[in-house]
LUMDRENLUM-100567 format. One line per 10 residues: number of its first residue (from 1); their letters; for each residue y, x, z of N, C-alpha, C. Coordinates in steps of 0.001 Angstrom, whole numbers, plus 500000, padded with zeros to 6 digits. Example, Ala and Ser with C-alpha at 12.3 -4.5 7.8 and 13.67 -1.06 7.14 Angstrom:
% LUMDRENLUM-100567
1) as) 494310,513190,507800,495500,512300,507800,496700,513200,507800  497750,512850,507080,498940,513670,507140,500030,512900,507870
% end
This chain:
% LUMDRENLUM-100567
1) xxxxxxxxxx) 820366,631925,935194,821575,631101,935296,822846,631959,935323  822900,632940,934809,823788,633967,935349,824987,633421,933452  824405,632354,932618,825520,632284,931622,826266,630729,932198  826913,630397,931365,827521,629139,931740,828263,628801,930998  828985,627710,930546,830056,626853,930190,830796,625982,930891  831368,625120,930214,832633,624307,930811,832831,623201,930430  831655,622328,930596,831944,620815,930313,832848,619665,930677  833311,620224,932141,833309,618942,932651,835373,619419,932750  835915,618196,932283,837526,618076,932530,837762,618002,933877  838569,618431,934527,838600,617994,936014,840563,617519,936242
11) xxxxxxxxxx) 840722,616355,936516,841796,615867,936833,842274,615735,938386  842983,615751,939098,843504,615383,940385,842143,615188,941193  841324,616131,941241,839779,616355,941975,838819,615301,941457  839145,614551,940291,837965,614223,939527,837387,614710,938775  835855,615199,938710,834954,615464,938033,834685,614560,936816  835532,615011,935532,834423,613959,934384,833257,614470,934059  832670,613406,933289,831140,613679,933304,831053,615124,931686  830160,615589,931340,829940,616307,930582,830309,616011,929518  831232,616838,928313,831995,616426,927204,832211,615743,927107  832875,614820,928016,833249,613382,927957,835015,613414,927093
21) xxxxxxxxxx) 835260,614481,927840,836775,615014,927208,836725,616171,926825  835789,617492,926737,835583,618684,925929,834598,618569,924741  835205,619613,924162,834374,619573,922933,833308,620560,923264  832319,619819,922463,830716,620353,922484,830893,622068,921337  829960,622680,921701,830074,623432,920890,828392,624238,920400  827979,625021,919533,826467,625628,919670,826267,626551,920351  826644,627262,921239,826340,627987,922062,826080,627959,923367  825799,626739,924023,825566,626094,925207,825844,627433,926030  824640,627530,926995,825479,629064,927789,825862,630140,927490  825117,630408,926256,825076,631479,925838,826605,632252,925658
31) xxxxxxxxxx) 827047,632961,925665,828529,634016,925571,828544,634541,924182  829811,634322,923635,829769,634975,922189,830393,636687,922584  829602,637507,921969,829583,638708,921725,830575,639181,921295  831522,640360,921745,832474,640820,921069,832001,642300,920571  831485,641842,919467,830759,643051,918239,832044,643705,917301  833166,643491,917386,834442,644000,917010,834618,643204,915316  834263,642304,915859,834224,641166,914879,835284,639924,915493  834631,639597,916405,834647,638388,917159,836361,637742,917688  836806,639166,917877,838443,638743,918099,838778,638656,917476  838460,638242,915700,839690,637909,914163,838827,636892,913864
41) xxxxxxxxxx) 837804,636322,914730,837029,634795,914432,837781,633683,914778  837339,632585,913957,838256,631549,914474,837018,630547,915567  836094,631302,915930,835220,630625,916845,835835,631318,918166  836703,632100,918013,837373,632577,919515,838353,631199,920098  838735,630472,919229,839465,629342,919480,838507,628140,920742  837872,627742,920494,837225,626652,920943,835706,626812,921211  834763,628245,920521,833618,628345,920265,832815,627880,919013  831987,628574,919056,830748,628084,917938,830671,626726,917307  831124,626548,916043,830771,625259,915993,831582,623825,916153  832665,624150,917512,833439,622920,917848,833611,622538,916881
51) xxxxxxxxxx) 834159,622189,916070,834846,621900,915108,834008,620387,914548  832127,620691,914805,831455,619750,914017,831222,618873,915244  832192,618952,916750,832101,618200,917081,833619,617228,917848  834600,617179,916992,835787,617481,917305,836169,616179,917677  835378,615101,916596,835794,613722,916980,834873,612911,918254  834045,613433,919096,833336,613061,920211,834129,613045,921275  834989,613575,921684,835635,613297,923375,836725,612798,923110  836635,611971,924430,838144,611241,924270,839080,611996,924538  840616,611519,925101,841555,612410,925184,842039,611932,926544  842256,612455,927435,842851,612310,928974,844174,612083,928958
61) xxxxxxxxxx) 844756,611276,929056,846381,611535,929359,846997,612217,930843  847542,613057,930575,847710,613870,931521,849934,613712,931727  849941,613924,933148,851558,613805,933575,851939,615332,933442  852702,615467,933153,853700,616929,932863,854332,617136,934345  854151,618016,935365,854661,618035,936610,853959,617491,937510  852596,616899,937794,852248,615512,938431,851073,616062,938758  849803,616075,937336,848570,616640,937713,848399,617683,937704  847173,617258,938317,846578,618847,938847,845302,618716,937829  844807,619476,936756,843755,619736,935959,843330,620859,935486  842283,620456,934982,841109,622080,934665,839921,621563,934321
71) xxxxxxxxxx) 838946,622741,934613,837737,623095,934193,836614,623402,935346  835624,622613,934866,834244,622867,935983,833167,623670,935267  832657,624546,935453,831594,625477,934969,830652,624025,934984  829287,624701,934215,828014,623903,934136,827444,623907,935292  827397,622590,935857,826481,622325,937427,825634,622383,937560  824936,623320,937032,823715,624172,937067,823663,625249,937873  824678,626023,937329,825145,626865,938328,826442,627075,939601  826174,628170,940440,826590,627707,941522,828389,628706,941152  828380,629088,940090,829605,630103,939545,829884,630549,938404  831175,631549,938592,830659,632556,937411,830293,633620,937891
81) xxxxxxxxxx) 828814,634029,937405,827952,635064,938000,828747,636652,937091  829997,636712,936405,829981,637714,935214,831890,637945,936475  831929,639374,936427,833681,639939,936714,834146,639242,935598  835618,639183,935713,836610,639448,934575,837253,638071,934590  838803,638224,933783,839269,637316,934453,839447,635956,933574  840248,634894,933955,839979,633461,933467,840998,633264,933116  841520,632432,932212,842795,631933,931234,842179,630788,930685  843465,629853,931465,843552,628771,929951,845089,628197,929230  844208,628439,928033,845618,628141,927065,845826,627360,926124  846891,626454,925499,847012,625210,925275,847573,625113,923883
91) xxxxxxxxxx) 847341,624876,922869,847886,624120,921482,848232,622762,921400  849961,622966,920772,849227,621051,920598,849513,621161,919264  848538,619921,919050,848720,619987,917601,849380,618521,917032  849309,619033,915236,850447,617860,914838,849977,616506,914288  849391,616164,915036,848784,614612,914905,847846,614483,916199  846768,614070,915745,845429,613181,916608,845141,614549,916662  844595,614667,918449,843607,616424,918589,842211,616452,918003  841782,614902,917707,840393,615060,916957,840541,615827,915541  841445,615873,915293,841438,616478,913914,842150,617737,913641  842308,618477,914875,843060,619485,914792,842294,620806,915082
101) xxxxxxxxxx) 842001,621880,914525,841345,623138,914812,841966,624566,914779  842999,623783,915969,843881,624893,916631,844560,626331,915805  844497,625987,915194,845226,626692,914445,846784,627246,914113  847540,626555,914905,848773,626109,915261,849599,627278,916328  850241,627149,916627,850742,628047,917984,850170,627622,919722  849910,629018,920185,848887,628524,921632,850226,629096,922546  849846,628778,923941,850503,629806,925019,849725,629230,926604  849887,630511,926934,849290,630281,928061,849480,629935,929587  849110,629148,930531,849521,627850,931484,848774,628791,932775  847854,629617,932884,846551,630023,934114,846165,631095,933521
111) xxxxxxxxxx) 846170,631705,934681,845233,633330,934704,845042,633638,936008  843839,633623,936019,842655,634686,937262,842761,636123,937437  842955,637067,937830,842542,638575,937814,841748,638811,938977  842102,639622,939751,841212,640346,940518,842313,640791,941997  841831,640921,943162,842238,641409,944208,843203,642817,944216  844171,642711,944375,844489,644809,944535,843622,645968,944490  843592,646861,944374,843078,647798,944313,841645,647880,944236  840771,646888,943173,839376,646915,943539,839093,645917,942277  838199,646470,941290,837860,645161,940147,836348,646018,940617  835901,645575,941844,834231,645072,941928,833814,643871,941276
121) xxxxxxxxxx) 832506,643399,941673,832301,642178,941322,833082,641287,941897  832679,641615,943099,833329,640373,943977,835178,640335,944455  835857,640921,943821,837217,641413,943885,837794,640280,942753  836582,639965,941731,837334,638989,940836,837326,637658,941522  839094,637166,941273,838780,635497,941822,838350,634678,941298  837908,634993,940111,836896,633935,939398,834962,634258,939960  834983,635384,941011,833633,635506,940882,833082,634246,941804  832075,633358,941441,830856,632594,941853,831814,631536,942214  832604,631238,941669,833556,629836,941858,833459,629326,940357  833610,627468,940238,833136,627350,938943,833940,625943,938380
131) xxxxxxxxxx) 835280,626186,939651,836145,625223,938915,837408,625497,939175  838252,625484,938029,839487,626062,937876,840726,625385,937504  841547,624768,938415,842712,623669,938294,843874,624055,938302  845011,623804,937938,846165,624225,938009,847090,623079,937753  848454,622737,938673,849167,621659,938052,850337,622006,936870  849759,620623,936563,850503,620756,934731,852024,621517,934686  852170,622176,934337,853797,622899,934145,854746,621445,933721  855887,621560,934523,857090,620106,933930,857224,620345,932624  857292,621964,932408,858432,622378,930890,856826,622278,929608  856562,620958,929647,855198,621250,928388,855514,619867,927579
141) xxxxxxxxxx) 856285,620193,926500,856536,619043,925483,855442,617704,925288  855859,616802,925396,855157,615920,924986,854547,615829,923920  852869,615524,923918,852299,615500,923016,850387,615591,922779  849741,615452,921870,848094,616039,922124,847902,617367,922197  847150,617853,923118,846910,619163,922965,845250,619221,922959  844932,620656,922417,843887,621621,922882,844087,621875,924158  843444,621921,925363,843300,623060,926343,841984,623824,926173  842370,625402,926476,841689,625905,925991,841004,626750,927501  839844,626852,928096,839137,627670,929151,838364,628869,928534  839275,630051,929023,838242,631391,928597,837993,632350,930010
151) xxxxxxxxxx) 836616,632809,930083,836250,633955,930503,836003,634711,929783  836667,636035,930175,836054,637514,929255,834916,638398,930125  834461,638352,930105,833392,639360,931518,833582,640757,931014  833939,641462,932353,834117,642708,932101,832906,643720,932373  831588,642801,932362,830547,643965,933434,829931,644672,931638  829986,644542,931017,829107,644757,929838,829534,646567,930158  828592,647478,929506,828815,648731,929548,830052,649043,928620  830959,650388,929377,831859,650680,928290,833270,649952,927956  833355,649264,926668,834345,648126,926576,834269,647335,925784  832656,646604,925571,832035,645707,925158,832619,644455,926100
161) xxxxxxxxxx) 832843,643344,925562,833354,642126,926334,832356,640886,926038  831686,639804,927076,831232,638516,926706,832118,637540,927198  832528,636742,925797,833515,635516,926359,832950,634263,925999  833233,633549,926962,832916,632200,927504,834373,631539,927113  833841,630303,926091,835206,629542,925840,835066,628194,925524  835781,627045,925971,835703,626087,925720,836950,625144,925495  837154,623709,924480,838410,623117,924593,838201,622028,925388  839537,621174,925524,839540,619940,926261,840326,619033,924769  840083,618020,925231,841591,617047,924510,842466,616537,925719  843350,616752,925645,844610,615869,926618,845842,615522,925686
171) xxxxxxxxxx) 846343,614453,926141,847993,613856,926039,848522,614214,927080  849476,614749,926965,850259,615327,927796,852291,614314,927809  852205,613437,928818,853298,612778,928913,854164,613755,929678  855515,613545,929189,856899,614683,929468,857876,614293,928737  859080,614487,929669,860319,614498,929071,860827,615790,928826  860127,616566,928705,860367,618594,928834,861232,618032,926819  862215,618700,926318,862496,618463,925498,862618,620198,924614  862326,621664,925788,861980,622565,925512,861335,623530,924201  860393,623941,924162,859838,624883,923489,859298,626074,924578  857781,626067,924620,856849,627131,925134,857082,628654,924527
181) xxxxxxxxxx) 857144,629499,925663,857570,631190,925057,856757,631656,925936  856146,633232,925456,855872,633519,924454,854684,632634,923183  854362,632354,922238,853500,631836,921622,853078,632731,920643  851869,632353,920152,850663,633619,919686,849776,632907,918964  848945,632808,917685,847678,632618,917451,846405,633197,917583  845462,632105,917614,843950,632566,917782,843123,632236,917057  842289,633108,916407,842425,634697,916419,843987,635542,915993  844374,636397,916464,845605,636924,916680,846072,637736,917933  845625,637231,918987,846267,637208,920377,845437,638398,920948  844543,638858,920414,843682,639956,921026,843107,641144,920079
191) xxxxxxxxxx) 843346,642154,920372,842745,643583,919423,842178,644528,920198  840910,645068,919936,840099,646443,920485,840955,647403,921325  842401,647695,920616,843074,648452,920853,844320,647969,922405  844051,646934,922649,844889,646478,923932,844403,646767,925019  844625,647319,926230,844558,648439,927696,843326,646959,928104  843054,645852,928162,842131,644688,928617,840891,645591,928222  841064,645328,926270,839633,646176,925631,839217,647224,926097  839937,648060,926231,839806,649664,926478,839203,649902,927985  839398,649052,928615,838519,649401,930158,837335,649162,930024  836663,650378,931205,835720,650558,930972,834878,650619,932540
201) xxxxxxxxxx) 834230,649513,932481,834348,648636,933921,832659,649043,934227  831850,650523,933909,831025,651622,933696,831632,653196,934282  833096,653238,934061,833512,654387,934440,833250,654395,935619  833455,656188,935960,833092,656591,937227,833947,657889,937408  835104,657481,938995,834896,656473,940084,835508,655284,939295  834580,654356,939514,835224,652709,939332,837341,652223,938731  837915,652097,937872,838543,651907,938052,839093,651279,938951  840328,651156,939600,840986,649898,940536,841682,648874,939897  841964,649300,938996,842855,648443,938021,842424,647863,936969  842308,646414,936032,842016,646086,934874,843342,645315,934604
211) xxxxxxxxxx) 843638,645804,933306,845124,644915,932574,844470,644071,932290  845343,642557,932564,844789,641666,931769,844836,641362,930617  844013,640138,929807,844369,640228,928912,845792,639179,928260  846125,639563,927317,847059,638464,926385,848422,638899,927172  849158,637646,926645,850872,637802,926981,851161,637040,928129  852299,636859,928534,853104,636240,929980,853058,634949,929708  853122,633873,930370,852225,632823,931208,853792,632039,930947  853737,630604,930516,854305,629875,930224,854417,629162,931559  855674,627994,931780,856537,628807,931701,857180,629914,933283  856465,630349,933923,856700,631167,935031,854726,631795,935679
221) xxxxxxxx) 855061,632409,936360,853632,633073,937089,853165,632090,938442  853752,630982,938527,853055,629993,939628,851904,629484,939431  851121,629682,938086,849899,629299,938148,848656,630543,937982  849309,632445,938167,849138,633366,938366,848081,633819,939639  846514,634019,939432,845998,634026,940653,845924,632878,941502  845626,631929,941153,845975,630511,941966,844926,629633,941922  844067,629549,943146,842754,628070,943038,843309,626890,943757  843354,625578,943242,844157,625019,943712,842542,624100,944042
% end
């Protein structure tokens, strides 16, 4: 049980039931491999496959400022059994989200890292916890989105990475009349060559430090390290 996914939408401490609002994908627990391939895939978006299942979940309407939502690991297990840290990040796209395969501009809403001076196992705040909420940012334009849930696990030898990824559908109601900064595509947003890749979470003595990955957090760091 040590793999997992992310079925279940979680709204204002409701549990939905399994892909009821995420998209299914072929890799059930399994972790897609980063063989130095995998970060210019467009299965880094949503996972394996989503795509053939895009029109199955409904879409949540969600309040801009109001809720509190996220992601529940598979209730199978009691966590995430893997270090490394958690992000989720959001597209919307330009019509119905059933028909959209993110392709568009993303940015990111949540990020997990790790305690000060210590990326042990248990130093990550994503370790053996398996649901991850954050309330909706005010400044997020009205509209359908992707939400997107990733783990990267940092235990692999070296600076081999396994990521765990899954989407949601939401409507997102707002009077934010804005624009999200920084924005990035995926595949795009990640290369071998960024200080995330390059750790080597095998060295010895242990690093203390892991950079995270990707760019600065839309729109402020209040949802930075944060289990709500």
């Amino acid at each position: 049980m040590a793999h997992y996914f992310f079925p279940h939408l979680v709204v204002n401490g409701q549990v939905t039931a399994e892909h009821e609002y995420t998209r299914k994908h072929d890799n059930f627990l399994n972790p897609s491999w980063e063989d130095g391939a995998f970060l210019n895939n467009n299965d880094l978006r949503c996972n394996k496959g989503s795509m053939n299942h895009r029109t199955e979940p409904k879409t949540y309407r969600i309040t801009a400022g109001q809720d509190v939502v996220g992601f529940q690991a598979y209730a199978g297990t009691d966590g995430l059994y893997h270090p490394g840290p958690v992000q989720i990040y959001m597209s919307k796209a330009p019509g119905d989200v059933r028909d959209y395969d993110g392709s568009g501009d993303w940015f990111k809403v949540y990020q997990l890292g790790h305690r000060d001076g210590s990326t042990a196992d248990d130093a990550w705040l994503a370790w053996k916890k398996r649901q991850f909420t954050f309330k909706m940012p005010a400044e997020i334009p009205a509209g359908q989105y992707l939400m997107r849930m990733e783990q990267a696990a940092t235990h692999q030898p070296y600076t081999h990475r396994e990521f765990y990824t899954q989407c949601a559908h939401i409507e997102v109601v707002s009077n934010y009349q804005g624009s999200p900064s920084p924005t990035f595509k995926i595949p795009g947003v990640y290369n071998r060559d960024q200080p995330f890749f390059k750790y080597d979470s095998w060295a010895q003595p242990q690093p203390t430090v892991c950079p995270l990955p990707g760019p600065a957090m839309w729109p402020n760091n209040n949802n930075l390290n944060k289990i709500l």
